[in-house]
C-alpha positions as CSV (number, residue, x, y, z in Angstrom):
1,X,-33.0,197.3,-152.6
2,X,-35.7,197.4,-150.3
3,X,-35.8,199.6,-147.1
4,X,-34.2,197.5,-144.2
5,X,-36.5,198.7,-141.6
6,X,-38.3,197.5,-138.4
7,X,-41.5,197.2,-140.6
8,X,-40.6,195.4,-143.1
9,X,-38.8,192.8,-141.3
10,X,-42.5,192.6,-139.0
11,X,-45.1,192.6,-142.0
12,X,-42.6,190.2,-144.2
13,X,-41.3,187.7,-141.2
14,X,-43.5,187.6,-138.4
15,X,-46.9,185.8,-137.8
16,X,-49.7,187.9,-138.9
17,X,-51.6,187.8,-135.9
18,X,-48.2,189.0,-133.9
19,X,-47.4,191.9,-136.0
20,X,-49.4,195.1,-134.7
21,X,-48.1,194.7,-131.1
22,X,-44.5,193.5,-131.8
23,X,-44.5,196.7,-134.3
24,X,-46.1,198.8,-132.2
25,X,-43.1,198.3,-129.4
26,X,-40.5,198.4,-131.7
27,X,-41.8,202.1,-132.7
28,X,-41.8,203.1,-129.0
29,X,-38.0,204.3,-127.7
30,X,-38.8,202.9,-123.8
31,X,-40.7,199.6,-125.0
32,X,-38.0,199.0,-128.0
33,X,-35.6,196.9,-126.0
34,X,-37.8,194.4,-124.3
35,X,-39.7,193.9,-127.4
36,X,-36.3,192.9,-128.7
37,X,-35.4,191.1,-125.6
38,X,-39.0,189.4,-125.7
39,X,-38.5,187.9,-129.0
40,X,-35.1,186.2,-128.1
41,X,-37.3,183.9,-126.0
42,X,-40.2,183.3,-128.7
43,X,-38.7,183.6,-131.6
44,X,-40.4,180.0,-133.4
45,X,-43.7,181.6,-131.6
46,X,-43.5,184.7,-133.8
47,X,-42.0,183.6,-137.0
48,X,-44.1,182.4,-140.1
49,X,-43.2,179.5,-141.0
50,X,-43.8,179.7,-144.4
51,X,-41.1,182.0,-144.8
52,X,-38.6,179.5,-142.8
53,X,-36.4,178.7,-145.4
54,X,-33.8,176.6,-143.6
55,X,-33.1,176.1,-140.0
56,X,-29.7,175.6,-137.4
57,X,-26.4,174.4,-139.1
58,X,-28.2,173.9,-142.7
59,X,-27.6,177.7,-142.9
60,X,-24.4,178.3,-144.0
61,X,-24.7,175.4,-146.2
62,X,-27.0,176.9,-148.1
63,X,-26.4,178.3,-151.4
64,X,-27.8,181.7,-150.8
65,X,-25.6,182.4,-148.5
66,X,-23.1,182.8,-150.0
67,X,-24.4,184.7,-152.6
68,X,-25.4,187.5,-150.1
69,X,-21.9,187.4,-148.3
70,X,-20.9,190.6,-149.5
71,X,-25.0,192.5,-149.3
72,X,-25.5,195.3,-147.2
73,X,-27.6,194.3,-144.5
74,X,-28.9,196.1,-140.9
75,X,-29.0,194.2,-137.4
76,X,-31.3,194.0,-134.9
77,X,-30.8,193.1,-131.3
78,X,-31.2,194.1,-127.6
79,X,-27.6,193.8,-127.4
80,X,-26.3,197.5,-127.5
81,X,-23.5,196.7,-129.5
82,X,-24.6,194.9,-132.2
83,X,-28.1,197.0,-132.5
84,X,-28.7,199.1,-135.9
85,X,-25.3,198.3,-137.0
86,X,-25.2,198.2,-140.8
87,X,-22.9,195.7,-142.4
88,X,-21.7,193.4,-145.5
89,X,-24.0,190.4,-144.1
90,X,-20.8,188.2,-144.0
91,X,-19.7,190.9,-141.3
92,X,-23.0,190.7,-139.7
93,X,-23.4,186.6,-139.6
94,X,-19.8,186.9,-137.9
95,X,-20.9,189.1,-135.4
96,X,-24.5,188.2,-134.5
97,X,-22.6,184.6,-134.3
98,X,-20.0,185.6,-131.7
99,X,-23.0,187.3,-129.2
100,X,-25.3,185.2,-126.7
101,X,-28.0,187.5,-127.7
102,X,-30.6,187.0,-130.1
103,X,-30.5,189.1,-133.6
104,X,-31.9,189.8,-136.6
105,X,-30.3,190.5,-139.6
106,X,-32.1,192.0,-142.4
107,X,-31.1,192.0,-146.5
108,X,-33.0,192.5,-149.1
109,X,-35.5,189.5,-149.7
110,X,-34.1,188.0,-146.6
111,X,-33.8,187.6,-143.2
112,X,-31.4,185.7,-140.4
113,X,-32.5,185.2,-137.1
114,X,-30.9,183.6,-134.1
115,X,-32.1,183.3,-130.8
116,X,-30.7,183.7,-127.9
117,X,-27.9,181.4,-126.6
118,X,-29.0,179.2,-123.9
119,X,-28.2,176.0,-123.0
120,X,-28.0,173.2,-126.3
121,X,-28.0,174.1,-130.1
122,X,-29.0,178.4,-130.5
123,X,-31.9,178.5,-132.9
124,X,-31.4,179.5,-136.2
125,X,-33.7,180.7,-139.4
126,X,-33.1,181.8,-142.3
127,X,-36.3,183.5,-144.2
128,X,-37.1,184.2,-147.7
129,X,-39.5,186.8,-148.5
């Protein structure tokens, strides 16, 4: 299993000409949170899309998904609560999908993110490496 860190999900997920600043703030303990809170509110902006598997409701009726239900997986999120929690990504989904906040949940070979709450449908992706 790969290592479910803060770098990985930037250099696999994110857009390469976003990576070296959104890393650089995740890295740093005081900048850490609003880096997290920034990318609630841009998520599409920092994403590649040509990892976007699947977006909103089609997840969970994807087939991968419930393959991973019972995969070890790490979550990231401004939320205190939910941030650097490790769980069976079945756990996780149920969790990041009871918050307003936005989160990230990492797997191997995968990632899940949801934006943040607002008003309408809450964005959702799910990534393939």
């Amino acid at each position: 299993m790969k290592e479910l860190s803060d770098a990985y999900f930037v250099q696999t997920f994110i857009h390469k000409g976003r990576r070296e600043r959104l890393l650089s703030e995740l890295n740093h303990p005081k900048k850490r949170y609003r880096a997290l809170d920034r990318f609630c509110h841009q998520a599409e902006e920092l994403l590649d899309p040509a990892k976007i598997l699947c977006r909103g409701k089609k997840i969970t009726e994807e087939a991968v998904f419930t393959r991973l239900k019972q995969q070890p997986c790490r979550i990231l999120s401004p939320d205190g609560f939910l941030n650097e929690r490790y769980e069976t990504f079945e756990e996780a989904f149920r969790l990041v999908s009871m918050g307003t906040d936005a989160a990230i949940i990492l797997l191997d070979g995968y990632a899940v993110v949801t934006e943040e709450a607002m008003k309408g449908e809450r964005g959702m992706y799910l990534m393939k490496e």
